[in-house]
C-alpha positions, 0 to 999 in steps of 0.5 A: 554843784550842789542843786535841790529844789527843798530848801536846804542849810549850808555852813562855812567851814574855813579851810585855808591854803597855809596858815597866817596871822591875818587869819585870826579875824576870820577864824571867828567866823567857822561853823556859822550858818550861810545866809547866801553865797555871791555868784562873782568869784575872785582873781583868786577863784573865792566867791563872797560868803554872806553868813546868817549873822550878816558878816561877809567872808570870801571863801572857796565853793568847798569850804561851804557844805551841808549843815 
């Protein structure tokens, strides 16, 4: 866990499990700057992403890292 007390900037980088053709929406999405990450993670262990644009994405905790 990522913990700091100076601000700090965050991206998404999307890393999927296995490739699918529902991807292709979310692929657009990679690099951009994180605006918040949700605390409620998934059944499938992802928590929401909402990026500096405004999309909202779910994500794995490691597909967010230092920008």
């Amino acid at each position: 866990m990522l913990v700091s007390s100076q601000p700090v900037s965050l991206v998404w980088v999307f890393r999927p499990d296995r490739p699918r053709p529902d991807h292709d929406p979310v692929i657009a999405q990679d690099g951009k700057p994180v605006h918040a990450v949700g605390r409620r993670v998934d059944e499938g262990g992802r928590v929401e992403i909402i990026l500096a644009d405004g999309a909202r994405v779910w994500a794995y905790r490691h597909e967010v890292v230092l920008g």
